[in-house]
C-alpha positions in Angstrom: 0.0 0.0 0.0 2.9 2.4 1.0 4.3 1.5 -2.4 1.3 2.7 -3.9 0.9 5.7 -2.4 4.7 6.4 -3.0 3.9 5.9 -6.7 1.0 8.4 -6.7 2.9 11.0 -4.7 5.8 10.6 -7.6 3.6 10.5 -10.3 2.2 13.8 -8.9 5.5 15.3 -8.5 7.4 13.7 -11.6 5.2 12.3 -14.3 8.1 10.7 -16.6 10.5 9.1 -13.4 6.8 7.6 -12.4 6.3 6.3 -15.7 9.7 5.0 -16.6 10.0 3.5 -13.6 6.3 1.7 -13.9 8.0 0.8 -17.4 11.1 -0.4 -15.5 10.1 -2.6 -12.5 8.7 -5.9 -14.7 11.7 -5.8 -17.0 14.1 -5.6 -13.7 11.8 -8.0 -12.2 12.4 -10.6 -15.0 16.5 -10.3 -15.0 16.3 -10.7 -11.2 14.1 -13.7 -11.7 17.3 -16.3 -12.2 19.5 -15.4 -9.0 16.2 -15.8 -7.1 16.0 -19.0 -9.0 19.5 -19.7 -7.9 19.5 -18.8 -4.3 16.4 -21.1 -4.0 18.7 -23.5 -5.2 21.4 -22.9 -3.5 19.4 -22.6 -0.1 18.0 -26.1 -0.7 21.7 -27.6 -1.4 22.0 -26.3 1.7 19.5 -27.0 3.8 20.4 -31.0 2.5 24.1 -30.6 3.4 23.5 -29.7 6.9 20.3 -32.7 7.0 23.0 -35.3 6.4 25.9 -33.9 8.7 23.0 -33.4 11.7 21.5 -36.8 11.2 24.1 -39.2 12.8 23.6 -36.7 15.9 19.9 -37.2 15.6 19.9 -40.6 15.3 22.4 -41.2 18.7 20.2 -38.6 20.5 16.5 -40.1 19.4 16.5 -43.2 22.0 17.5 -41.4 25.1 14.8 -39.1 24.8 12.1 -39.3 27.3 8.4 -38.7 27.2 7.0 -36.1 29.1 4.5 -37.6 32.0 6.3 -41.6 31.5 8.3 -43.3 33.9 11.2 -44.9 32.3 11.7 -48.3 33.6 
């Protein structure tokens, strides 16, 4: 909404930096569009990498865990 008004307020002020810059937002947009592509990517790599160091860890720590309300006997 705050973008919007900002627009408005520019458009008011400046006519043609409103309208080039209504002009350039989709075409920025689109050559952004891969590295977002790639730090999803990249993110999920990740977000694996640190699954399989963490999961010898998780699987020693699993059966020592106790319920909450049991009595372990």
């Amino acid at each position: 909404m705050f973008a919007f008004l900002a627009w408005c307020i520019l458009l008011v002020i400046c006519w043609p930096i409103a309208l080039l810059a209504l002009i350039a937002y989709p075409i920025v947009w689109l050559l952004l569009l891969p590295f977002r592509i790639a730090g999803i990517a990249v993110q999920g790599v990740l977000a694996l990498i640190a699954a399989v160091i963490m999961f010898p860890a998780r699987l020693l720590s699993a059966p020592f865990k106790l319920r909450s309300g049991s009595v372990a006997h």
